[in-house]
Each structure stands twice: as C-alpha cells, then as structure tokens.
C-alpha positions in Angstrom: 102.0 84.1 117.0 100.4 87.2 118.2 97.7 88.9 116.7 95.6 92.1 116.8 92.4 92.4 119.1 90.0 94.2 116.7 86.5 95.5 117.7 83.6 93.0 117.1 82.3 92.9 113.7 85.3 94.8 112.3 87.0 93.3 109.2 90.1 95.7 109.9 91.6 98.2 112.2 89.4 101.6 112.3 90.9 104.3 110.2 91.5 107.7 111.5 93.8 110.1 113.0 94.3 108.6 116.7 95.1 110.9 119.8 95.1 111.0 123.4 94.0 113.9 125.5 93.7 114.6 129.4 91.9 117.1 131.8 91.5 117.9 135.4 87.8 118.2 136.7 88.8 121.7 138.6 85.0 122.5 139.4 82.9 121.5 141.7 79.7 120.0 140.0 80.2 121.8 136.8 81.1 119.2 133.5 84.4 120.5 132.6 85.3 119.8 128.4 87.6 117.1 128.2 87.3 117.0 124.3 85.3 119.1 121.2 85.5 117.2 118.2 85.7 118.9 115.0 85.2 116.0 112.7 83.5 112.9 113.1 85.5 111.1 116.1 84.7 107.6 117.7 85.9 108.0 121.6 88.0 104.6 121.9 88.5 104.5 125.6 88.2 107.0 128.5 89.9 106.7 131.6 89.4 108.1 135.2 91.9 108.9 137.9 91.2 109.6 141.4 94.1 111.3 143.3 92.2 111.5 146.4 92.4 107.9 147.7 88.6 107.6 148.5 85.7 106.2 146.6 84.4 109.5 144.1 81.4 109.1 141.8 82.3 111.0 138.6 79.5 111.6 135.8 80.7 111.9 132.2 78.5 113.4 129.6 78.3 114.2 125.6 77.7 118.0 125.1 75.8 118.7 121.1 76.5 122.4 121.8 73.2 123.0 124.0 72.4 120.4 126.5 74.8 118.0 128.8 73.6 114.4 128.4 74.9 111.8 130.7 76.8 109.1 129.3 78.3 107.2 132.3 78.1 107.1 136.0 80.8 105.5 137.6 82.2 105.8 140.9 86.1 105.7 140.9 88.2 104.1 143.9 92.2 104.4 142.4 91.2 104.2 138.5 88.7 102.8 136.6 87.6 103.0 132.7 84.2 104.7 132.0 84.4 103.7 128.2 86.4 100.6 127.0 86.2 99.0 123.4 84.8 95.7 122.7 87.0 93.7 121.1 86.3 89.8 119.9 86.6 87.3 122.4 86.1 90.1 125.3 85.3 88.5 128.8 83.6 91.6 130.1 80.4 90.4 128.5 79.3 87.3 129.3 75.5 87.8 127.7 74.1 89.7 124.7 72.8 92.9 127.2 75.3 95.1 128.2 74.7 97.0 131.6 75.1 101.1 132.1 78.9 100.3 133.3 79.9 98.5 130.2 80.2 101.5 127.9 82.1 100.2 124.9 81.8 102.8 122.0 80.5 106.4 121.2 80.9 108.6 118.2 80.9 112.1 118.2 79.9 114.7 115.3 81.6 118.0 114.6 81.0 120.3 117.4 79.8 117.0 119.7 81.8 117.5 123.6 83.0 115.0 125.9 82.7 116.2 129.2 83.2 115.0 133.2 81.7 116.3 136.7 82.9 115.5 140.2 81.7 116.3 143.5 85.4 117.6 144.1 87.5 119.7 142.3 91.7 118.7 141.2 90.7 115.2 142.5 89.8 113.3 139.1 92.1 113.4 135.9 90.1 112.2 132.8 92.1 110.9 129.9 90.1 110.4 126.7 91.5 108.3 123.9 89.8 108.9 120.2 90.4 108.6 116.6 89.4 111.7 114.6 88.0 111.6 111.4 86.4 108.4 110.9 83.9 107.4 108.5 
C-alpha cells in the first residue's frame, strides 16, 4: 500500500497554500528575485537548471529587505536541487550533522526574498517550490 512521505517530526501534511514559481538568472553576478513572500512561506524545494552544458557555481540567497545573505552554494552540471525537504526514512543523511549542501528547509517572513546569482547571465533557470501562509 502506498503511503505519504511526510517531513521528519511531522504528524501531518504542512498546511498552506502551495505554488511553484521560476526565474532566469539574466545578470551577471547580480542576485536576481526569484520569490518575495508576503506571508509567512516555508520554501519546500528549489531547483537549479543549467542550460549551458558546463559545470556553473550558482549562489542562492534570502533577502530581509536590506542585506543579501547566502543560503547555498552549489555548483550545477545539468540540474541539481539547492533545497530539498527531509522526509522520514531519507537516505541523504546518513548522521545527525547535515553539511552546507544538504539544505532541507527555510521559512520566510513577509517581505523575506529568495534570490540566485550566476557568473553567467540566461544560463541558470531557478524554480522555487513553497507553501504560503503557514503557521
């Protein structure tokens, strides 16, 4: 029988209003917004495509409306997820310490960004995948 993968520690599925959004890093070494939340919104995966064919490090950062803070640094070949929940029973953690690669949740608060750099510009495609309005 199959069954539901929830995140570790949950009792049941997250509530919230779930959506998808995408963006194209079209700067050169400039964070472009890929989401602004406007209520409290827990970032549930985020996704990086290269278009390019060659290995690109890509920096993703969480905005509070003054300063860019890094939240991953990840270097992408084809694809590769910079943010990927946890759920029980996971086999990307084999210990209790997870490293700076194994990103597995962030919430942001009203007015909070989620944003990406690149070295190249209309290489990397970012798709974020959130719930809003969580508690």
């Amino acid at each position: 029988m199959p069954g539901y993968a929830y995140p570790v520690g949950a009792d049941q599925a997250s509530s919230g209003n779930a959506g998808t959004t995408s963006a194209l890093i079209d700067t050169v070494n400039t964070p472009v917004t890929i989401f602004t939340a406007t209520t409290k919104t827990k970032i549930t995966s985020i996704l990086l495509n290269n278009g390019l064919g060659t290995i690109l490090p890509v920096t993703v950062y969480i905005n509070d409306g003054t300063v860019n803070r890094p939240l991953a640094q990840v270097r992408v070949y084809k694809w590769r997820y910079a943010l990927q929940q946890l759920v029980s029973g996971d086999t990307r953690v084999e210990s209790a310490v997870l490293d700076r690669d194994a990103l597995t949740e962030v919430v942001l608060m009203p007015g909070d960004s989620l944003k990406a750099s690149c070295r190249y510009e209309d290489v990397i495609t970012v798709t974020a995948t959130y719930l809003e309005g969580v508690s």
